[in-house]
C-alpha atoms as an extended CHARMM CRD file, in Angstrom:
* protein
*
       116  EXT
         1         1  UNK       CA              8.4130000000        3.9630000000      -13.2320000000  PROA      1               0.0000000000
         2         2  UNK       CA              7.4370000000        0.6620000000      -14.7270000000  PROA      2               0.0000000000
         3         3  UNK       CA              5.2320000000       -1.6210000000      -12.8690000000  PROA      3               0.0000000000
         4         4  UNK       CA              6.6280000000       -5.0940000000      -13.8140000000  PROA      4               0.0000000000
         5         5  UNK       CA              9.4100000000       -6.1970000000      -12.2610000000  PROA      5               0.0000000000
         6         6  UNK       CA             10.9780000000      -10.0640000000      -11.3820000000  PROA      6               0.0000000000
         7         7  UNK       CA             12.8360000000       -7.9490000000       -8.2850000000  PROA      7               0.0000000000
         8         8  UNK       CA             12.8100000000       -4.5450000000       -6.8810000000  PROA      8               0.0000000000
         9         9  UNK       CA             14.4050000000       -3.6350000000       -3.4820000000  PROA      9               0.0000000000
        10        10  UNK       CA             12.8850000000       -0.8340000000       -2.4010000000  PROA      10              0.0000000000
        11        11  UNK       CA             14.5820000000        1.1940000000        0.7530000000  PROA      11              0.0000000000
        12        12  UNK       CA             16.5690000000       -1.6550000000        1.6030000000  PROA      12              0.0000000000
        13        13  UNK       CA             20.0300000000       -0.9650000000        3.5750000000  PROA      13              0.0000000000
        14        14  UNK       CA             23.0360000000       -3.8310000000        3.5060000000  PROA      14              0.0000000000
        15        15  UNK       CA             22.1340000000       -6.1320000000        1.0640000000  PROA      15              0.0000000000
        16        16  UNK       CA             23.9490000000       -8.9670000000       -0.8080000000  PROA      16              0.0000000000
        17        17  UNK       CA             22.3380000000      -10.3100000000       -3.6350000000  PROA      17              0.0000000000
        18        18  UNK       CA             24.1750000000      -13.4100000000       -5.3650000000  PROA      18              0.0000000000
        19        19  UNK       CA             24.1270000000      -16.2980000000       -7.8510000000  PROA      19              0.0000000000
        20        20  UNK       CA             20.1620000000      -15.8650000000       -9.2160000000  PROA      20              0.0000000000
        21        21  UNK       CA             18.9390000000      -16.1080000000      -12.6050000000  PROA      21              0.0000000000
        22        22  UNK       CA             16.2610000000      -13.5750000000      -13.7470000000  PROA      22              0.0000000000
        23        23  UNK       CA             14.7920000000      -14.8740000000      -17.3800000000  PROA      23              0.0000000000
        24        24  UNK       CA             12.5590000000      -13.0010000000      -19.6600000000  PROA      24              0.0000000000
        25        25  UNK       CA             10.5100000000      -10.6480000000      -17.5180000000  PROA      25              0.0000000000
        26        26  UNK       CA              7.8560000000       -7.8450000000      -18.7410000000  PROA      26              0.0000000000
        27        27  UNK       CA              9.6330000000       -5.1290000000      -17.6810000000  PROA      27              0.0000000000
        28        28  UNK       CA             12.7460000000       -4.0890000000      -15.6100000000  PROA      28              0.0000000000
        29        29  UNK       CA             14.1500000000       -7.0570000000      -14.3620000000  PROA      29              0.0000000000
        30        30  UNK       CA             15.5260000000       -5.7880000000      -11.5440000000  PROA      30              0.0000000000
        31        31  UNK       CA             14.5440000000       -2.2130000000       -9.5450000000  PROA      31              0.0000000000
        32        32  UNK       CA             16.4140000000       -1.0590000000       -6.9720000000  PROA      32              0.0000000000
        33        33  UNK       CA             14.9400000000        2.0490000000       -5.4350000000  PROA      33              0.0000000000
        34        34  UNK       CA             16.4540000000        4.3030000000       -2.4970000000  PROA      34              0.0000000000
        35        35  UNK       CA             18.9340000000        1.0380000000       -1.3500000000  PROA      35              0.0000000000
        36        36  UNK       CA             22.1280000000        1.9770000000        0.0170000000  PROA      36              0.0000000000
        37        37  UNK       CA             24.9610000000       -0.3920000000        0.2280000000  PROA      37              0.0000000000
        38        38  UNK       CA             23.9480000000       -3.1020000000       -2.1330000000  PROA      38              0.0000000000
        39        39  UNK       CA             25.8460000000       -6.0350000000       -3.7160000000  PROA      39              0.0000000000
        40        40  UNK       CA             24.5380000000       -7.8160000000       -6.7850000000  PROA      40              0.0000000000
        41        41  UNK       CA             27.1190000000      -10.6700000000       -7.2430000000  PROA      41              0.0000000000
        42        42  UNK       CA             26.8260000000      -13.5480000000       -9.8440000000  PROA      42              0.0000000000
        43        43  UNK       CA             23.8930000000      -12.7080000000      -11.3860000000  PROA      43              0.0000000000
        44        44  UNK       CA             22.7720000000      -13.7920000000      -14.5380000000  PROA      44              0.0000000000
        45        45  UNK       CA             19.8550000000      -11.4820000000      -16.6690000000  PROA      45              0.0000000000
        46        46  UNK       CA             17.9230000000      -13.0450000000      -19.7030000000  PROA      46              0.0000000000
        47        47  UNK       CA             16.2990000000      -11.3310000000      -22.3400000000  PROA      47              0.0000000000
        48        48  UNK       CA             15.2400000000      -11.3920000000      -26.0810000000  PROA      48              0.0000000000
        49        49  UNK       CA             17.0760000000       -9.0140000000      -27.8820000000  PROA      49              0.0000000000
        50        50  UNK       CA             14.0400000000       -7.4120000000      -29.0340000000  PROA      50              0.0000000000
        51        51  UNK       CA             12.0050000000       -7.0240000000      -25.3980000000  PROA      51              0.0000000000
        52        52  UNK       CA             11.4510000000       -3.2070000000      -25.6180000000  PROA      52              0.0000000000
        53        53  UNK       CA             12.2060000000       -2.1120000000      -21.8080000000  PROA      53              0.0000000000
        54        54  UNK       CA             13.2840000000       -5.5000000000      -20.3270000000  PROA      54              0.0000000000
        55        55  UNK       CA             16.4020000000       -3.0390000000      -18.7200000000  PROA      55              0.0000000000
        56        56  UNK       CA             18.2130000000       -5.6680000000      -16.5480000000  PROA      56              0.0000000000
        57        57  UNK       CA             19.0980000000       -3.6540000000      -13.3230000000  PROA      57              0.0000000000
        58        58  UNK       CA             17.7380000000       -0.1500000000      -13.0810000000  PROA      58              0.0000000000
        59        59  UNK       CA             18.9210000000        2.1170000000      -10.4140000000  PROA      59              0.0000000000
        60        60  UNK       CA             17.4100000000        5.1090000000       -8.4740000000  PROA      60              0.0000000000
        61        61  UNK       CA             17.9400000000        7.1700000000       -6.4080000000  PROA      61              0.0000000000
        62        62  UNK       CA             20.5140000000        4.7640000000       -4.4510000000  PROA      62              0.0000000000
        63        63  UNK       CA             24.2720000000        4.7180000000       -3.6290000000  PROA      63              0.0000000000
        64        64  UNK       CA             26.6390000000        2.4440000000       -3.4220000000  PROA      64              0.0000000000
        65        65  UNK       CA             25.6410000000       -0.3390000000       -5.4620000000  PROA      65              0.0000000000
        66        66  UNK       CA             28.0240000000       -3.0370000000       -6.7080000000  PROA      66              0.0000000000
        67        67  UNK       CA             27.6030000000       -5.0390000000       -9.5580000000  PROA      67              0.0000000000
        68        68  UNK       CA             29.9600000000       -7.9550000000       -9.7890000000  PROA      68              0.0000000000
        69        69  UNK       CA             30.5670000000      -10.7490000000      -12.4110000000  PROA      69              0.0000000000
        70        70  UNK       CA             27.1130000000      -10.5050000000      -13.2950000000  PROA      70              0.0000000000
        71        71  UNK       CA             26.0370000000      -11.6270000000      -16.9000000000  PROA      71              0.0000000000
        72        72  UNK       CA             23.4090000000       -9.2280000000      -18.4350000000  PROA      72              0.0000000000
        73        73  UNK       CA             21.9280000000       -9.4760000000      -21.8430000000  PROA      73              0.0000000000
        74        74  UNK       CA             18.0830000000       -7.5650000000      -22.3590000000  PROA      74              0.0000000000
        75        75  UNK       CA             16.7700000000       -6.0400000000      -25.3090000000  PROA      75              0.0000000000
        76        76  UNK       CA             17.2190000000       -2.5030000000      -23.3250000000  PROA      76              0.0000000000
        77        77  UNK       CA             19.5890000000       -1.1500000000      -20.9230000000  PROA      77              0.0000000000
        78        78  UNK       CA             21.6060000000       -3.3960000000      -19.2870000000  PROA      78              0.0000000000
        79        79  UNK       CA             22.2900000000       -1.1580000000      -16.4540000000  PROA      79              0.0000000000
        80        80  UNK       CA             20.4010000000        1.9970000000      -16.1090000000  PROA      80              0.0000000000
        81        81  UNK       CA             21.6460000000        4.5710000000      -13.4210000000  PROA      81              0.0000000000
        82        82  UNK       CA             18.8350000000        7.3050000000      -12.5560000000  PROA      82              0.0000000000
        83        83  UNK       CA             19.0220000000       10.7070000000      -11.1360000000  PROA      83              0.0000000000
        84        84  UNK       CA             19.9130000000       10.5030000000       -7.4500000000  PROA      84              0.0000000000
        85        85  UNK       CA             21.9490000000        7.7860000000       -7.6810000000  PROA      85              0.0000000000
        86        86  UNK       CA             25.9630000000        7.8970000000       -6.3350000000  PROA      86              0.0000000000
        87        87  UNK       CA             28.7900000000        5.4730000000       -5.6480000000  PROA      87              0.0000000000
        88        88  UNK       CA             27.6790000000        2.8790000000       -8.3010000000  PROA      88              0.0000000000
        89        89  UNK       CA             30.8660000000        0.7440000000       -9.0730000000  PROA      89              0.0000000000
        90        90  UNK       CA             29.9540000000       -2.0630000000      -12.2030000000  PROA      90              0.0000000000
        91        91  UNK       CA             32.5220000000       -4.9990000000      -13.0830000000  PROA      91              0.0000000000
        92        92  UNK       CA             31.8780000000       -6.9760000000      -15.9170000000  PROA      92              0.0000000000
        93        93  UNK       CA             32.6920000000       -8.5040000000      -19.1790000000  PROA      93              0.0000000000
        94        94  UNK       CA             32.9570000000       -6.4370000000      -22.1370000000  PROA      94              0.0000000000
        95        95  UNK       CA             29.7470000000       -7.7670000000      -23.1310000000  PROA      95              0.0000000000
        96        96  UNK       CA             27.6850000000       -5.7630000000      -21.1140000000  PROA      96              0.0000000000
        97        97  UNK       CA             28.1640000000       -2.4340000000      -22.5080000000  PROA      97              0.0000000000
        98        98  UNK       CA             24.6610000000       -1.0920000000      -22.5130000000  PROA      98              0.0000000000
        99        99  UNK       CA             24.8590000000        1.7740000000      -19.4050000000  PROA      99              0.0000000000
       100       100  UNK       CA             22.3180000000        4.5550000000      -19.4630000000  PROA      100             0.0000000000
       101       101  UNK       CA             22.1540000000        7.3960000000      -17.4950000000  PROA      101             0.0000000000
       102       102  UNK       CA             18.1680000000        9.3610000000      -16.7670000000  PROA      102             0.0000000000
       103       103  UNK       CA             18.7510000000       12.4440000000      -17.9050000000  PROA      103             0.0000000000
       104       104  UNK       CA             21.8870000000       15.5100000000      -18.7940000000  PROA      104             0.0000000000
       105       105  UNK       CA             21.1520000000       16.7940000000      -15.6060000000  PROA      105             0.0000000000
       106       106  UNK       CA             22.1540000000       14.2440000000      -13.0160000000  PROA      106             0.0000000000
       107       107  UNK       CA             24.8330000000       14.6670000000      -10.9570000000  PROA      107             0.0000000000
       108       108  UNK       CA             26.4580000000       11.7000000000      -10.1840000000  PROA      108             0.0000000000
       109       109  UNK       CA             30.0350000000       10.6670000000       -8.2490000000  PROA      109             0.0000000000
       110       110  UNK       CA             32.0740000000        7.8400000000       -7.7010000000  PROA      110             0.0000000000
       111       111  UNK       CA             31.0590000000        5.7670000000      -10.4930000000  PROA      111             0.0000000000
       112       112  UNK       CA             33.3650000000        3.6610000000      -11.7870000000  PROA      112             0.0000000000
       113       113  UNK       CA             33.5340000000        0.5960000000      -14.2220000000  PROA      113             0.0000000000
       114       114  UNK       CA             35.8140000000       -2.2050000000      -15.6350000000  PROA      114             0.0000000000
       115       115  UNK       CA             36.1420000000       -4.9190000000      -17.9480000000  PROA      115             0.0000000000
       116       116  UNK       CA             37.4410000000       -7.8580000000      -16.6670000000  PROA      116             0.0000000000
């Protein structure tokens, strides 16, 4: 797990998160870490395209987690959805098309995306 993050929400239940701007971090720009029942909304991610493992939100071990007309653009994963992880819906623009998944072993459900 990297170290570096501008946010992490770590066992955090009913959360909205909306209309933030995360620019050029270290590492992971966002962690979110055994949450259930968060909303990121409006969010805007900043990277160079060449920042090795700048992913912009990076899942684990959480379910249902929304990501909504967020703007993401890192020189890793945009999203990255980790073992453990369920019910993780993501709406964007068809410029976001970076999703990774941890490993050919997870098991994973409800997961659904669209372009807008």
């Amino acid at each position: 797990m990297q170290n570096e993050q501008n946010l992490r929400f770590n066992f955090v239940t009913n959360a909205l998160v909306q209309d933030i701007t995360t620019l050029n971090s270290k590492g992971f720009h966002v962690m979110v870490f055994e949450t259930k029942n968060i909303t990121f909304q409006s969010i805007k991610i900043i990277a160079p395209e060449d920042s090795p493992n700048t992913d912009g939100i990076h899942i684990g071990h959480s379910s249902a987690v929304t990501i909504l007309d967020t703007s993401i653009e890192t020189g890793d994963d945009c999203v990255f959805i980790g073992d453990g992880s369920e019910q993780v819906t993501i709406s964007a623009d068809p410029t976001m098309v970076l999703v990774s998944v941890a490993s050919e072993s997870i098991i994973m459900s409800y997961l659904s995306m669209a372009y807008l």
